[in-house]
N, C-alpha and C positions, 0 to 999 in steps of 0.2 A: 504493500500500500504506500503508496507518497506521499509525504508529508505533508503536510498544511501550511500554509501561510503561517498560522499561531503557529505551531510546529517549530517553524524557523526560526521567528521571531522569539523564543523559547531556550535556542542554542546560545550557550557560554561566548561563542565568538561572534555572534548579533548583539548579546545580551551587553556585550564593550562598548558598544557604541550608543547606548541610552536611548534602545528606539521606542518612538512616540507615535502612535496613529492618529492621524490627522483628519482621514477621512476617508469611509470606503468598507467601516467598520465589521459591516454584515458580508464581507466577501471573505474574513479572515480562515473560513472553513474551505479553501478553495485547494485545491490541490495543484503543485506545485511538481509539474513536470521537469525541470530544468531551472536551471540560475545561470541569469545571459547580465556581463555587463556592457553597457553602453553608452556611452556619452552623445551620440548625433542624434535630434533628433527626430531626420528621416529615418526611422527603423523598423516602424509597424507593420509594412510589407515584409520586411524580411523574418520575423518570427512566426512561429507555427502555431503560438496557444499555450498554455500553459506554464509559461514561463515567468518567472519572479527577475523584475528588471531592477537592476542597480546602478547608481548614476553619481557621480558629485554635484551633477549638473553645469558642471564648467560649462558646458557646450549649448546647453538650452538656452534659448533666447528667452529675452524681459518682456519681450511683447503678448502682452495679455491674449489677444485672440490666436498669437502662434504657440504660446502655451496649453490653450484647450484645443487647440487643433492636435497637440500632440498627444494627449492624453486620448484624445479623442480616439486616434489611431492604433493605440495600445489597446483601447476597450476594444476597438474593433478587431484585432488578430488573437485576442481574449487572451490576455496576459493574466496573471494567479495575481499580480501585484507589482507597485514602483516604490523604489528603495530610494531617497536622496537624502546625501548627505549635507549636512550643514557646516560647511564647512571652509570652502572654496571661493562659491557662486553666492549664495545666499549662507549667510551666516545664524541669524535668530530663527526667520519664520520664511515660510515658502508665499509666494506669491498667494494673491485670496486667490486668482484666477484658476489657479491648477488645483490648488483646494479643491476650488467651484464644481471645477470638471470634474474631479477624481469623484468625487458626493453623486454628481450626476451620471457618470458613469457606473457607479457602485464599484469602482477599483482601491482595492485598499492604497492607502498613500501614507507611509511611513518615514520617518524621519530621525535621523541618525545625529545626535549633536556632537558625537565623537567625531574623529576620525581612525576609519575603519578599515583592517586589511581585507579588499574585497578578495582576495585570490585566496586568502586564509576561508571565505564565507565561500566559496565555488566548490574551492576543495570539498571543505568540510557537506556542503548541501547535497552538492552532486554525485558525493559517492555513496550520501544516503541513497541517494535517488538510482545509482548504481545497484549498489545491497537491495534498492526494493524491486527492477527490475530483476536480477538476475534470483530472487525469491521466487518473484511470477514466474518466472520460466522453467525455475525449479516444481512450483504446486501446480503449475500447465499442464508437465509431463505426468504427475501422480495421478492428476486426474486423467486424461488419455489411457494411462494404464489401470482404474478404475472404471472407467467407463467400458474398454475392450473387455476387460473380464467379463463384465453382469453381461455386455450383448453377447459372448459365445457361451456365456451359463445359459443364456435366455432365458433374464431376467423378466420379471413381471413390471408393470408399469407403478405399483405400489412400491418396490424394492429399488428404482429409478427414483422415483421423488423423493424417497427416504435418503437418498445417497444424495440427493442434489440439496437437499435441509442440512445433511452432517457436511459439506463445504461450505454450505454459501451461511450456512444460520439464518435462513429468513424463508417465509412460508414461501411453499411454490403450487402452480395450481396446473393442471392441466385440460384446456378443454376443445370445443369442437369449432370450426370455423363458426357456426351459426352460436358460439358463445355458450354452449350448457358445459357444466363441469364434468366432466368421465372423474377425474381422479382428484385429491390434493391432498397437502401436509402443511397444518398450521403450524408445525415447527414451533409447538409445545406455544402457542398460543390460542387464542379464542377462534374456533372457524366460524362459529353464526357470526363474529367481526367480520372474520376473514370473506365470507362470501354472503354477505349485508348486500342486496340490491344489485348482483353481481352482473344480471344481463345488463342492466341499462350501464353500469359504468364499466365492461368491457367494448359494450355498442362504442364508446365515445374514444375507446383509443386507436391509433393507424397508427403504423409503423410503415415507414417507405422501405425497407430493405427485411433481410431474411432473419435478422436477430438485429435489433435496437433497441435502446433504453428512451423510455416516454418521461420526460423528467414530471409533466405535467400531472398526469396517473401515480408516478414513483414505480413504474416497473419495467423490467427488463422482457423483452418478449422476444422469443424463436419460433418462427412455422415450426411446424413438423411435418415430415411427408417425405415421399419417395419415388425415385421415377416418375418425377412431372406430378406426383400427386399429392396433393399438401391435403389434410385434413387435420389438423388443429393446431394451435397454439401454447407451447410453456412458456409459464409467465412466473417473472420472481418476484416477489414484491422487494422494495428495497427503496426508501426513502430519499437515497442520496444514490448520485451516479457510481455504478458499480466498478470495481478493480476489475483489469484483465481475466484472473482469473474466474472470475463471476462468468466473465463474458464464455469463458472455455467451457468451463461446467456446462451451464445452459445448451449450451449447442452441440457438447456431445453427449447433453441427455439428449435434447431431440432425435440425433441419431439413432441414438439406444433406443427408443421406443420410435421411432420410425420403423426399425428391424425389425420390431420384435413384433410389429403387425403385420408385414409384409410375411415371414413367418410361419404366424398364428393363420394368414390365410383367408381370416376374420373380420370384415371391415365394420359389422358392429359388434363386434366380441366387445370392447369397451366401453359402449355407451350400454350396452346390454347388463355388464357386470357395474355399472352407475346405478341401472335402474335396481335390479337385483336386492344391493344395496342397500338401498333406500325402502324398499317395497319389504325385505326382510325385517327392517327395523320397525318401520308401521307395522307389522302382525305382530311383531313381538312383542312390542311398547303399546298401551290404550292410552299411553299416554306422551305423545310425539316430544320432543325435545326442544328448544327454539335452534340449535344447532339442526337436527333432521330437518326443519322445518326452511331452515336455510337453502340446506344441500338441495330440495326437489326443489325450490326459487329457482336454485341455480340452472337445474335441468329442463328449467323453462315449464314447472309442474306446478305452481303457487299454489297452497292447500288454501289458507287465512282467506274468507270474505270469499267463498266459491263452493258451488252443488260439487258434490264429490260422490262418485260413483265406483262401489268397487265390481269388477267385472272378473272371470275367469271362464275360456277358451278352453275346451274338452278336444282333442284331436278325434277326428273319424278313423280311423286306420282303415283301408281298404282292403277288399275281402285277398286272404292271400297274403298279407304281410304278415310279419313276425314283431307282435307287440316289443316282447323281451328285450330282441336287438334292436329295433328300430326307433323305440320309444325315445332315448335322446334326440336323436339326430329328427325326429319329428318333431318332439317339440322347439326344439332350437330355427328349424324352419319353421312351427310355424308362430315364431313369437316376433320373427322377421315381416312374416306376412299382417300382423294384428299392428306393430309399428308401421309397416308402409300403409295398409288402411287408416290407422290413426292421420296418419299427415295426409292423404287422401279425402282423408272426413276433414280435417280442420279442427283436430280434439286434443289440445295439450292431456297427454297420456303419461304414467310411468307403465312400463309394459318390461316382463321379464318372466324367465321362469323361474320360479322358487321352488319348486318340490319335483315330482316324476308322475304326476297327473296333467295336467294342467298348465296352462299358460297365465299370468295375473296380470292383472292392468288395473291402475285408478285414472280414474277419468277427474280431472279438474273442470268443471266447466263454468260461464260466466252466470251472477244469482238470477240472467231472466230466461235464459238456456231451456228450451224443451227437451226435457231429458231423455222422455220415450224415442222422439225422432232423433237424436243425437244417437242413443242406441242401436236403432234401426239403420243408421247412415254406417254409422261402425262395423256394425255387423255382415249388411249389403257389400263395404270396400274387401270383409275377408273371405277372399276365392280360392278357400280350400276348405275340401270335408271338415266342419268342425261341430260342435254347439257351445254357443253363447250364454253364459248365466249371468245375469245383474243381482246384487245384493241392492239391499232400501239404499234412499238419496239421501244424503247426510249433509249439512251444513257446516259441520264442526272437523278440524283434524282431530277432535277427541274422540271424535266417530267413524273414523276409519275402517280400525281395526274392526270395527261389527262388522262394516259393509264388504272388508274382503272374504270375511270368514264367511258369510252368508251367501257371498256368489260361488265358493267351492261348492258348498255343501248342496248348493243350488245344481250347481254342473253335475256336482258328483249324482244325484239322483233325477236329473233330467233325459238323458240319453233315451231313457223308455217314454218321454213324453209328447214324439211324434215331432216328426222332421219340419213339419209345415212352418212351426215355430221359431221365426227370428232369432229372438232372447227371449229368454228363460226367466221368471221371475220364483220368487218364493210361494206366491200365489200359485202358479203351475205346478208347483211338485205335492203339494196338496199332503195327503198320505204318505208318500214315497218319502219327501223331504223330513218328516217326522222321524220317521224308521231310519233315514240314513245318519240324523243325530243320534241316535238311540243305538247305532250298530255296535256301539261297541260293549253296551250292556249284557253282561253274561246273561242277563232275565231273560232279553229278548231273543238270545240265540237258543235259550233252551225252550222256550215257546213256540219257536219253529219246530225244533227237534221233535218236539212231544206232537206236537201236531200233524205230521206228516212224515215222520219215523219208518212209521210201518208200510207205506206208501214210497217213499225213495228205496228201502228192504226189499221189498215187491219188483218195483222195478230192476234193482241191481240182480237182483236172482233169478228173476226169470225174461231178463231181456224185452219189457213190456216196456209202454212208454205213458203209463197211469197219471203221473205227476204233468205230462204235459198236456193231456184229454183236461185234466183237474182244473189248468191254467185257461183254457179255452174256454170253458162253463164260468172258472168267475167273470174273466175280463167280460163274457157277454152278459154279464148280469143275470146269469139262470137260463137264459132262454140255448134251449136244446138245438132246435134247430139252425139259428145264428153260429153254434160254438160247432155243430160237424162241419157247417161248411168250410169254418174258420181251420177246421184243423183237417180238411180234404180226405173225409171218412164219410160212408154211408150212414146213417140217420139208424140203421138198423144195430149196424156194427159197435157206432159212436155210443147207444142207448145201452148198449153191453159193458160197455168199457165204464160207463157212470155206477152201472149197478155194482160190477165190481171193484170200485172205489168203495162205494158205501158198506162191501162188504169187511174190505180191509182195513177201514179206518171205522165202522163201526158207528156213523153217524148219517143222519138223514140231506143230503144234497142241499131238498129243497128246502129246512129251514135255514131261514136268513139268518140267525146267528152264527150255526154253522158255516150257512157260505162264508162269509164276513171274515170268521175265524179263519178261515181254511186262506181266506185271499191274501189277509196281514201275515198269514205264516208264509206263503210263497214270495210275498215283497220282499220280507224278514230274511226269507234264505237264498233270494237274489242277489243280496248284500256280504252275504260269506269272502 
């Protein structure tokens, strides 16, 4: 790091010459690439910035307005500061005029009443300034060979931001061009600070080049991307303009997690594992966090002051496929297909998979929002076998976690409630949705048992097919003739197959409690 202005002025062989700031106060934090001295004072063209100028001033003219001209000149090639001594040229006080300037410039202007070995203050300055480059050049290469390792571990993009907080100490954040947060590390400070209102004040930064620091925001920013393909931004936060090796870090983290998509293979494997995230911690928490509540802000998902909808997507598998294997790789298509319908409909969505049923999504939408139709729009953009469940429409992020838990439970006993249906409500599962909360009650699975016992026995022994003639007669409501044709048997046949049900379970068809019974005990053991 390079010393400061204060810095200098601080050193035992500045400290000789009793220097006094004059004007220019608030630049003392300015960092001091170099100590150039000079006496002419055409010189503003020939420095490069950064530079702490020193002078007797012998050479500078008394002429007021060729005094702020040259000052002028110096703020303009951004000099760290002007050093004159009192000594030569001016003995007490410096001209008000250069004062003037240096105030208006905001260049510190210091003044030396000694006289002072400036070649003793070069030395000494410069080879601090030495010592701090050949530092950076040393923590440059640490980092290049910190960064090579995690990209041929093939590190994760969380193991990247952690490594980019233990160089730099300052939170970093990673997100999508269209500004949602995939990942970050508040670097042990507050993230609801950290990502407070995060789209609109990421909207407001532009960077003209491929890693710049915004001094306006306070952040340092790197595309990210690869082969022509940039899809996001790491961003450091950092108050003050960053040291070189700031700049290294940053941009062979981008690397590092450019790779490590290109990779993965997966171009939303991270906004996926964002949502995921988020959407875990709502079922987990009834009660959201102001930090969670931050993070979906961020993701372009605002819970606060918005209908919230929790939803879950049931995959159809098609006849022929193999659940077991294929059951990942179907839901991860199709939670791709429920987020491109989301942006399709126009529905800020968190959307992810969180378990090995199911696809989840909360729908954010705005408080005059038709929700039904919103759902119907949602559901219409996803064109693959699925079914759609909605849980109740909630006001509150304290009501999340009901709304997600009730659209599972929704999917989970929807499947038999007939294709015709868009979304699924809790109203639809009726019956079903009751028993599928209830499945895990040892009651109810021995209430099956006992009821239809001797009837599954019957069947397994003598290769009959009783329990599904059984199934036919309730779903028709009793009626005989409806349930053969239902089940492509003769009326004759079908009237045999009833009798001997009622002989093996020992109860009468036609009364309705029995039916009743008989019907909750096959919902019951649908659910096994």
């Amino acid at each position: 790091m390079y010393p400061t202005v204060a810095d200098v002025l601080a050193l035992p062989v500045v400290r000789h010459g009793r220097p006094r700031v004059v004007a220019g106060a608030e630049g003392l934090g300015a960092r001091v690439r170099w100590v150039h001295v000079a006496e002419v004072a055409d010189i503003g063209h020939l420095l490069k910035g950064g530079e702490l100028v020193l002078t007797t001033g012998i050479a500078l003219p008394d002429d007021p307005s060729a005094l702020a001209k040259y000052v002028d000149g110096l703020a303009e090639a951004g000099v760290a500061g002007l050093v004159v001594e009192l000594v030569r040229h001016w003995n007490d006080a410096l001209p008000s005029s250069l004062v003037a300037a240096a105030e208006r410039n905001r260049v510190p202007l210091i003044t030396l009443s000694r006289e002072t070995r400036y070649v003793t203050v070069t030395e000494t300055v410069n080879g601090l300034i030495v010592d701090a480059q050949v530092a950076e050049l040393r923590a440059a290469e640490q980092v290049h060979k910190v960064f090579t390792e995690l990209t041929v571990s093939g590190a994760d993009p969380a193991d990247v931001l952690r490594e980019v907080v233990r160089l730099t100490e300052r939170p970093v954040v990673l997100e999508t061009l269209s500004h949602e947060v995939l990942a970050y590390d508040a670097a042990g400070g507050d993230p609801g600070e950290l990502l407070a209102n995060w789209l609109a004040r990421s909207r407001s930064v532009h960077v003209g080049e491929r890693t710049a620091y915004s001094s306006e925001a306070g952040w340092l920013v790197a595309v990210v991307g690869a082969r022509g393909h940039d899809w996001g931004r790491l961003i450091v936060v950092s108050d003050e303009p960053p040291p070189h090796r700031h700049v290294v870090v940053v941009e062979r983290a981008a690397s590092a997690l450019a790779v490590h998509r290109l990779v993965a293979r997966d171009t939303g494997s991270l906004e996926r594992q964002a949502h995921r995230a988020v959407l875990g911690e709502l079922l987990a928490s009834p009660l959201p966090s102001a930090e969670l509540l931050a993070r979906s802000s961020a993701l372009s998902v605002p819970l606060p002051g918005r209908r919230l909808v929790g939803v879950a997507i049931r995959p159809v598998l098609a006849e022929g496929r193999q659940p077991n294997l294929s059951a990942p790789v179907v839901l991860r298509e199709l939670a791709e297909a429920v987020s491109l319908a989301a942006r399709r409909a126009k529905v800020s969505a968190l959307v992810a998979v969180v378990d090995e049923l199911s696809v989840r999504a909360l729908l954010s939408l705005s408080p005059k929002a038709n929700v039904d139709a919103v759902l119907e729009r949602l559901a219409g953009e996803i064109r693959q076998p699925r079914v759609v469940a909605a849980g109740t429409t909630v006001d509150s992020p304290s009501n999340v976690h009901r709304s997600l838990l009730e659209a599972a439970h929704v999917a989970a006993a929807a499947p038999h409630a007939g294709p015709d249906r868009a979304v699924h409500r809790l109203s639809d599962v009726r019956l079903r949705g009751l028993l599928h909360l209830l499945a895990g009650d040892e009651r109810v699975r021995a209430f099956a048992a006992r009821e239809l016992g001797p009837l599954l026995a019957r069947d397994a022994a003598a290769g009959t097919r009783l329990v599904q003639a059984l199934r036919h007669y309730c779903e028709h409501g009793g009626n005989k003739s409806a349930a053969a044709a239902a089940a492509h048997t003769s009326r004759t046949a079908y009237y045999q197959q009833l009798a001997r049900i009622e002989q093996v379970l020992g109860v009468p068809l036609e009364d309705p409690e029995s039916m009743l019974s008989l019907y909750v005990a096959l919902l019951a053991h649908d659910l096994r």
